[in-house]
C-alpha positions as CSV (number, residue, x, y, z in Angstrom):
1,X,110.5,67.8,55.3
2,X,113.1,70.9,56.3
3,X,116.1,70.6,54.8
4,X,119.6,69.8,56.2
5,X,121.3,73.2,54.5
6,X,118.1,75.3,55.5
7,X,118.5,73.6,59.4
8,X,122.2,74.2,59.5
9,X,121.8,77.8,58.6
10,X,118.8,78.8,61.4
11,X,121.3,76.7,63.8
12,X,124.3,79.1,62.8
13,X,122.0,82.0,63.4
14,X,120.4,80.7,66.8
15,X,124.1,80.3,68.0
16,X,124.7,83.3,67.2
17,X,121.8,84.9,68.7
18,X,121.8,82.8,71.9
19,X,125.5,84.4,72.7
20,X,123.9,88.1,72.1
21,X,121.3,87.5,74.5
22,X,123.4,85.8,77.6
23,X,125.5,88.9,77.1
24,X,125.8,91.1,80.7
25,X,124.3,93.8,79.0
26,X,120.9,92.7,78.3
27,X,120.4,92.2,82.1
28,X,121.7,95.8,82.1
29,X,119.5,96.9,79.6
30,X,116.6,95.2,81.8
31,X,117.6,97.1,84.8
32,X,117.4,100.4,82.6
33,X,113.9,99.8,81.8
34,X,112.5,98.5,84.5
35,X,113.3,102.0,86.6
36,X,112.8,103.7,83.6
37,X,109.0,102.2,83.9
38,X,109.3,102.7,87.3
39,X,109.9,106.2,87.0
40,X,113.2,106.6,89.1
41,X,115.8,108.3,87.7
42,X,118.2,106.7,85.1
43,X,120.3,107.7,81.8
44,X,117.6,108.7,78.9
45,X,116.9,105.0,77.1
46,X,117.6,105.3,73.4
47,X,115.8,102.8,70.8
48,X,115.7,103.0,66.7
49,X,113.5,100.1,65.7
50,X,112.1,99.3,62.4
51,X,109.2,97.2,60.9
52,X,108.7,94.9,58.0
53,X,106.1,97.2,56.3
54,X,109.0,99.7,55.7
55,X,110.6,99.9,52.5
56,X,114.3,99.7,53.3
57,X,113.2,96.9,55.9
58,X,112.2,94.8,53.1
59,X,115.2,94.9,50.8
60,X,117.2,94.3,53.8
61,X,115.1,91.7,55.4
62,X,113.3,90.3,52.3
63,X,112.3,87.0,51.1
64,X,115.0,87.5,48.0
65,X,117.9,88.5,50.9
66,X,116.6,85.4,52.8
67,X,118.9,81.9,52.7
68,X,116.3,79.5,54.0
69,X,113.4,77.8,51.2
70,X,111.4,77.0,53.6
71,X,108.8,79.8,54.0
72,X,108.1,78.7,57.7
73,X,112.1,78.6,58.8
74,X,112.7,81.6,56.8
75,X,109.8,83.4,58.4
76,X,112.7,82.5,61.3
77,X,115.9,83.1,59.9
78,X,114.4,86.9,59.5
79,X,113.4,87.0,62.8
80,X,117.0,86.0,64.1
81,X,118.8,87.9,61.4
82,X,116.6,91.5,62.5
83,X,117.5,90.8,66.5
84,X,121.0,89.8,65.6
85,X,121.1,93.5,63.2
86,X,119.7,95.4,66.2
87,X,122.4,94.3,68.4
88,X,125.9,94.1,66.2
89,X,124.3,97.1,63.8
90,X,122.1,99.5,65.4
91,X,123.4,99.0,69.2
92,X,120.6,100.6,71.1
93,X,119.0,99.8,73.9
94,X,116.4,96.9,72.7
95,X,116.8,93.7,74.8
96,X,117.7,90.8,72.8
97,X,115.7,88.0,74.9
98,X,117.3,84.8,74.8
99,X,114.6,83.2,73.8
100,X,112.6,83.0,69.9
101,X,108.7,83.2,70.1
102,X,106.3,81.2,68.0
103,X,103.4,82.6,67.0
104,X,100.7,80.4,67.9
105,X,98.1,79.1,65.5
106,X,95.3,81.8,66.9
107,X,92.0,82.3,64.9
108,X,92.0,85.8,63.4
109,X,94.1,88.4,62.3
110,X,94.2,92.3,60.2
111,X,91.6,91.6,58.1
112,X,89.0,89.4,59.1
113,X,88.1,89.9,63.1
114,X,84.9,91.2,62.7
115,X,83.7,88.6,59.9
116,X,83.8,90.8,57.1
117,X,86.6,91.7,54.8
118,X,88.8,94.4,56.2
119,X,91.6,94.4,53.6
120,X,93.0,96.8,51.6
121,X,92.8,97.6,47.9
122,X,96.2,98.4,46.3
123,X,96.9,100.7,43.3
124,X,98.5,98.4,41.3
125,X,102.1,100.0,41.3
126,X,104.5,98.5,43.5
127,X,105.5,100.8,46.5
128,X,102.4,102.8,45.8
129,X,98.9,103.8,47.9
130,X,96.8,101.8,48.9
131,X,92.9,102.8,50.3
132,X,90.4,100.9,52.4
133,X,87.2,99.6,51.0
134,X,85.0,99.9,54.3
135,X,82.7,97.0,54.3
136,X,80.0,98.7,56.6
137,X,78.6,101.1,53.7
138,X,75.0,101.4,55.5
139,X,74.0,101.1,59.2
140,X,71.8,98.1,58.0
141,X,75.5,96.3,57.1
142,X,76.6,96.6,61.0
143,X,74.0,92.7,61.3
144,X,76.9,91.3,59.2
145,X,79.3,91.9,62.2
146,X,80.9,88.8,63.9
147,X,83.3,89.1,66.7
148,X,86.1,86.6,66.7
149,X,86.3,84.3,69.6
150,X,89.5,82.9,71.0
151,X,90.5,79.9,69.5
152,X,93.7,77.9,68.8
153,X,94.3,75.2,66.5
154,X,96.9,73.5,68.7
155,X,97.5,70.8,66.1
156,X,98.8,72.7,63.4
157,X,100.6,74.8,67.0
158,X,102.4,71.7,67.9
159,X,103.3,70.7,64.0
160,X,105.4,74.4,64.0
161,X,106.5,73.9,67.9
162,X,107.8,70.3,66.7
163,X,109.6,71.6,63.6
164,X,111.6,74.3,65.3
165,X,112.4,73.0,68.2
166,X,113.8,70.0,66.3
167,X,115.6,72.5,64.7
168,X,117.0,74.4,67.3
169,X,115.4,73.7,70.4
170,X,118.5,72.7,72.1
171,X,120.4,76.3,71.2
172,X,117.1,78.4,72.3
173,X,114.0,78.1,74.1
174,X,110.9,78.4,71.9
175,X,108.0,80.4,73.6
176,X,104.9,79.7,72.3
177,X,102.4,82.8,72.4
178,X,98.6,81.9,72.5
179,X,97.8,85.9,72.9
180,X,94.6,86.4,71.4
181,X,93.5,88.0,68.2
182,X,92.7,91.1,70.0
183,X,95.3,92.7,71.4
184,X,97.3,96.2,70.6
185,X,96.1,98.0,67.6
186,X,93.7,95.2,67.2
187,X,91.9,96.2,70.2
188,X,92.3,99.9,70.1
189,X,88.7,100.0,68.6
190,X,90.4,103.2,66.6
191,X,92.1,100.7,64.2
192,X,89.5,98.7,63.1
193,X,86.5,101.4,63.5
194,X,88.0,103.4,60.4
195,X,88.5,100.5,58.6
196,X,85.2,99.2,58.9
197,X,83.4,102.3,57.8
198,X,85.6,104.4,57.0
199,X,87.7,107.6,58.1
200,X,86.0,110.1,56.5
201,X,82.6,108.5,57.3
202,X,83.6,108.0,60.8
203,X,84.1,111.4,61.2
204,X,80.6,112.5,59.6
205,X,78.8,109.7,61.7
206,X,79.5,111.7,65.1
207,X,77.4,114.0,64.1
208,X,75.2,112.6,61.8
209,X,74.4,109.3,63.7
210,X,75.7,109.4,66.9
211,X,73.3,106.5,68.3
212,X,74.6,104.0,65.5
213,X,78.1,104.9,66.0
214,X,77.7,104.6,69.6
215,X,76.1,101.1,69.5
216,X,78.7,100.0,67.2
217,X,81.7,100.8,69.7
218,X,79.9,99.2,72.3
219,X,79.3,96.4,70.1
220,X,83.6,96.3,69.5
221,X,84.1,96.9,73.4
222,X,81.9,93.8,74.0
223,X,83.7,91.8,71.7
224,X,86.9,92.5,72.9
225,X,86.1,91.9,76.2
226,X,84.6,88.6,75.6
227,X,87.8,87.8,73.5
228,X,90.5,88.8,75.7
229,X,88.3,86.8,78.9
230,X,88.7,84.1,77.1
231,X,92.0,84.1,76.2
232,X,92.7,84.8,80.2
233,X,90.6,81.8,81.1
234,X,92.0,79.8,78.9
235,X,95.4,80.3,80.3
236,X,96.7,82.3,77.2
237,X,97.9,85.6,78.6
238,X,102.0,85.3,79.9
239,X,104.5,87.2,80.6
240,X,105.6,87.7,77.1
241,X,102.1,89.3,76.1
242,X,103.0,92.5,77.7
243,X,103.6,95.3,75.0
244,X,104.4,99.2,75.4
245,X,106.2,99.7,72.1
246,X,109.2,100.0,74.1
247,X,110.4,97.3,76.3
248,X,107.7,95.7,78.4
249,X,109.2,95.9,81.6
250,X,108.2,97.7,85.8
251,X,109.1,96.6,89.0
252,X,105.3,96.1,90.0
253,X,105.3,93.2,87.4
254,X,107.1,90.1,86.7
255,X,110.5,90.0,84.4
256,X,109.4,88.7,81.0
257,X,110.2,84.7,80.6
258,X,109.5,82.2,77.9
259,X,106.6,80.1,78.7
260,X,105.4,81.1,82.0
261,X,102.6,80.0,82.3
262,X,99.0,81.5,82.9
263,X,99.1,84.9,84.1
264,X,96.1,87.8,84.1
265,X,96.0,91.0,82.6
266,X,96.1,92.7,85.8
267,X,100.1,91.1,85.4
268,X,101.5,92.5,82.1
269,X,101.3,95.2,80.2
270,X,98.7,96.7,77.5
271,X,99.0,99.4,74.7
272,X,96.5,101.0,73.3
273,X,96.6,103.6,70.5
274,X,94.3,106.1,68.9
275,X,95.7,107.2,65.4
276,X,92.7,107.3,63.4
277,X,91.4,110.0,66.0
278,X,94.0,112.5,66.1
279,X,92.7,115.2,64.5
280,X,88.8,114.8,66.1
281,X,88.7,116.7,69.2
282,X,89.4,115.9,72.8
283,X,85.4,115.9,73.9
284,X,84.2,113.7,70.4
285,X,87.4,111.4,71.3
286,X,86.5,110.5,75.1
287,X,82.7,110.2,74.1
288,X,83.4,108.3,70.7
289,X,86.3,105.8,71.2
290,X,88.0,106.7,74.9
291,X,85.1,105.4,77.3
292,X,84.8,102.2,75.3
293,X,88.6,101.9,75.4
294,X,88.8,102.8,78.9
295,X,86.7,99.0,80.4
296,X,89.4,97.2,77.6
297,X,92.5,98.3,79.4
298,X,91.5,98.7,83.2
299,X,92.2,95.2,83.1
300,X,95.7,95.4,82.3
301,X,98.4,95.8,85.0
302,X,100.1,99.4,83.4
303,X,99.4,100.7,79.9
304,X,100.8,102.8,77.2
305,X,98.9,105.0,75.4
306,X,99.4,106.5,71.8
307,X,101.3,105.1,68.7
308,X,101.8,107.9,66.2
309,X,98.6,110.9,66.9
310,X,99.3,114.0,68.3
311,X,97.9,113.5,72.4
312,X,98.8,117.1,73.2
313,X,95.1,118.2,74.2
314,X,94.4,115.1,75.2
315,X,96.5,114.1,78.2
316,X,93.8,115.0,81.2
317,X,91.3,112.7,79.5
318,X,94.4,109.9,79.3
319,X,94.6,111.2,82.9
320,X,91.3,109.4,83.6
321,X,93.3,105.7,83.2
322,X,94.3,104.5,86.4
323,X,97.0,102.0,85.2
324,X,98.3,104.5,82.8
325,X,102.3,104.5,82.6
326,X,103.3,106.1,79.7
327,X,102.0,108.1,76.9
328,X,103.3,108.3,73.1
329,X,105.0,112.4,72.6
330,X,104.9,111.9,68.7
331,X,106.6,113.7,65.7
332,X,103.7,116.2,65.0
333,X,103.4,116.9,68.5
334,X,105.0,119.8,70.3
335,X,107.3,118.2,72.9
336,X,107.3,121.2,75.6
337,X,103.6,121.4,75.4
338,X,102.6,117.6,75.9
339,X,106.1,117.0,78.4
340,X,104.4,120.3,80.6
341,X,101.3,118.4,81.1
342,X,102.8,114.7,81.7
343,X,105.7,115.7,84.1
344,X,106.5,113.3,86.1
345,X,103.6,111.7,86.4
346,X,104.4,109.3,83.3
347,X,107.2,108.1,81.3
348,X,107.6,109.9,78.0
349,X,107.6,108.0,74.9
350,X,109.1,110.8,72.6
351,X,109.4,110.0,69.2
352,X,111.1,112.4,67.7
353,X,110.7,112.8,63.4
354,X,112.6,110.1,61.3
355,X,113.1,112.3,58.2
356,X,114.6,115.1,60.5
357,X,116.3,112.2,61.8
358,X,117.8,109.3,59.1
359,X,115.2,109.4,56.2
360,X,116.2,112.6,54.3
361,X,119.9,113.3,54.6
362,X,122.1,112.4,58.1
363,X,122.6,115.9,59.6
364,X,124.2,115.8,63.0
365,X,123.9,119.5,63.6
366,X,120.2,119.6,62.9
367,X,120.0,116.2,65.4
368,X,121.3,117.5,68.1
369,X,119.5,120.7,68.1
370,X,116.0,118.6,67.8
371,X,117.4,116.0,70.7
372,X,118.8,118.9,72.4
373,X,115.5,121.0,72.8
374,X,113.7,118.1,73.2
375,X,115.4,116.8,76.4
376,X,115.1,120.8,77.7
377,X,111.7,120.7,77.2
378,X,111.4,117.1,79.3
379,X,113.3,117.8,81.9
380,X,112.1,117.0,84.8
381,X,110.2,113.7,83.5
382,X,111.1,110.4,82.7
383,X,111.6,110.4,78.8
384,X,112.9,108.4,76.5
385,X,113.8,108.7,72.9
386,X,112.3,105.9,70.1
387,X,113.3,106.5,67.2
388,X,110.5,104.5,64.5
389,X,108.4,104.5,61.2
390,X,111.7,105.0,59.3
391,X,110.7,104.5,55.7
392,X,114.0,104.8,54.3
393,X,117.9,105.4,55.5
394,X,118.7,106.4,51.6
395,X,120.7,103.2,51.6
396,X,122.9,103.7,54.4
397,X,122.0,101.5,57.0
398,X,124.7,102.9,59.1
399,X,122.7,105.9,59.8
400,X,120.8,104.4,62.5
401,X,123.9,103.2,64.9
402,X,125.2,106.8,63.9
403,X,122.2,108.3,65.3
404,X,122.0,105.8,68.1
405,X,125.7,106.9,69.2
406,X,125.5,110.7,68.8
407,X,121.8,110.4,70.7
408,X,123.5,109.2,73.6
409,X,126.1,111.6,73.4
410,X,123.6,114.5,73.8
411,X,121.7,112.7,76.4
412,X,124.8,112.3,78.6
413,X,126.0,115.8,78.0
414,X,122.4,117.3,79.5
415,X,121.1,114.5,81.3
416,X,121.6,113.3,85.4
């Protein structure tokens, strides 16, 4: 049974965050984006976001910073605490929704969505590598394979739904996402791929056994498809399924809203990312991971391609994607080349380096030459700046609404 002090404090925080998101400027900030996507003109959108694999993340955000002793309404109280932090710390241009998602009870997840153990092996030493024991040693081991079909265990869904909206229910709407296993990085096909036999091996296998690799990815394409149909035919795709990495948002498609009920692909949005591949060429990546990809994410209203590999020779095979919208300009890639081949054809998702940025040092000279030359080399397209993957801020957290404020600075010196 939850208790009364760990209730009280998620009810403090909903509050809280429930006044953030009525605020005028997140329909502002929805406005930005959606033209942004749209690819009309606007001010350059700035983000700085964070995950809860990064190390400063977790002594922020950890269990032992954490008020709630209830691991399920803690798993909450972060959630609030990080979108209330984004707003009152960081003060970019993320959308605080008014609205808190519940992740529904959905078979699979990172490490078992082919049926065979794709976790990873730590060192031993906290904060230290870890390395991939690919499970798929011989081509014989590729029988063992089991896609994962959709499923939900709406019971133990409707114990969680029951427990937090009794909780706070009545201060925010609780949307319940039954998006399916395989979706993002989990149906990228790169992701899992490398994990599953291994990078290294993956690389070897193009030219060594190019049949087998290629009935493997048709194997994963297959899958996915029959995964992701359904999910759709079960009425499990919404509004709040879209993801871009940014903020999900066009003026083809419908606003985001909690719980809205059955929508197709064809209405939200899809990303799709490539990392393992970056450094295999642009004719082995469309024949050995793009043309399986490609009959995943036709289905999807608009996509965003590319997480954090360099896409600079690849952008007239990306071309080949109808719905394409927007495609990642990451930190090893050189802006002017990749922003001379996109134009204005697609947004630009430049992410520009976080240890030139926050993670070693706070250099506002060296920021705004980086920014500076960066916007120069986009001009003309529809950019905007994410700032991500920051491992550390050296224990000042205040770098990032620095950088957020001196970003837009620069932008609104050179840009419109």
């Amino acid at each position: 049974m939850d208790t009364v002090k760990d209730i009280q404090l998620l009810r403090k925080l909903a509050a809280r965050y429930a006044d953030i998101a009525a605020l005028p400027i997140q329909e502002e900030k929805r406005k930005l984006w959606t033209e942004h996507f749209s690819l009309k003109r606007t001010r350059v959108p700035v983000l700085a976001t964070f995950g809860m694999w990064n190390v400063w993340c977790r002594e922020v955000f950890g269990d032992d910073r954490m008020e709630c002793e209830d691991p399920f309404l803690r798993a909450q109280e972060r959630e609030l605490k990080i979108q209330i932090f984004q707003h009152e710390v960081v003060g970019d241009d993320f959308i605080q929704e008014p609205w808190l998602t519940l992740r529904a009870s959905v078979k699979g997840g990172w490490v078992d969505l082919w049926g065979v153990d794709e976790s990873m092996h730590a060192a031993g030493v906290e904060g230290g590598a870890a390395a991939f024991d690919p499970p798929l040693k011989s081509w014989d081991d590729v029988s063992k394979l089991r896609m994962t079909h959709h499923v939900v265990d709406e019971v133990e869904t409707s114990r969680n739904l029951e427990r937090l909206t009794g909780a706070i229910g009545d201060l925010l709407p609780i949307d319940v996402s039954r998006t399916p296993a395989y979706c993002g990085f989990t149906a990228d096909i790169s992701t899992s791929i490398a994990k599953l036999r291994g990078l290294e091996t993956l690389m070897t296998d193009m030219y060594e056994y190019p049949a087998e690799l290629h009935r493997l990815l048709a194997f994963m394409r297959d899958g996915i498809l029959q995964n992701n149909q359904e999910a759709e035919s079960a009425g499990h795709f919404t509004l709040t399924s879209s993801r871009n990495q940014a903020m999900a948002y066009d003026d083809r498609l419908e606003k985001r809203q909690p719980n809205s009920g059955p929508r197709q692909r064809k209405d939200i949005w899809g990303f799709c990312a490539a990392q393992e591949y970056t450094l295999i060429s642009p004719e082995f990546h469309e024949e050995f991971l793009f043309q399986y990809q490609k009959p995943i994410y036709e289905h999807f209203g608009l996509v965003h391609y590319g997480c954090c590999e360099d896409l600079g020779r690849k952008i007239n095979m990306l071309r080949q994607l109808k719905n394409l919208r927007s495609i990642a300009v990451t930190p090893v890639a050189n802006v002017a080349h990749c922003a001379e081949q996109i134009g204005a054809d697609y947004a630009i998702a430049w992410r520009p380096n976080p240890t030139d940025m926050v993670c070693c040092g706070y250099n506002e000279d060296r920021i705004r030459r980086i920014i500076s030359d960066g916007l120069v080399a986009c001009k003309g397209g529809f950019p905007h700046i994410h700032l991500k993957d920051v491992e550390t801020v050296e224990g000042d957290i205040t770098r990032l609404s620095r950088w957020v404020q001196l970003v837009r600075a620069v932008t609104d010196e050179m840009w419109l």
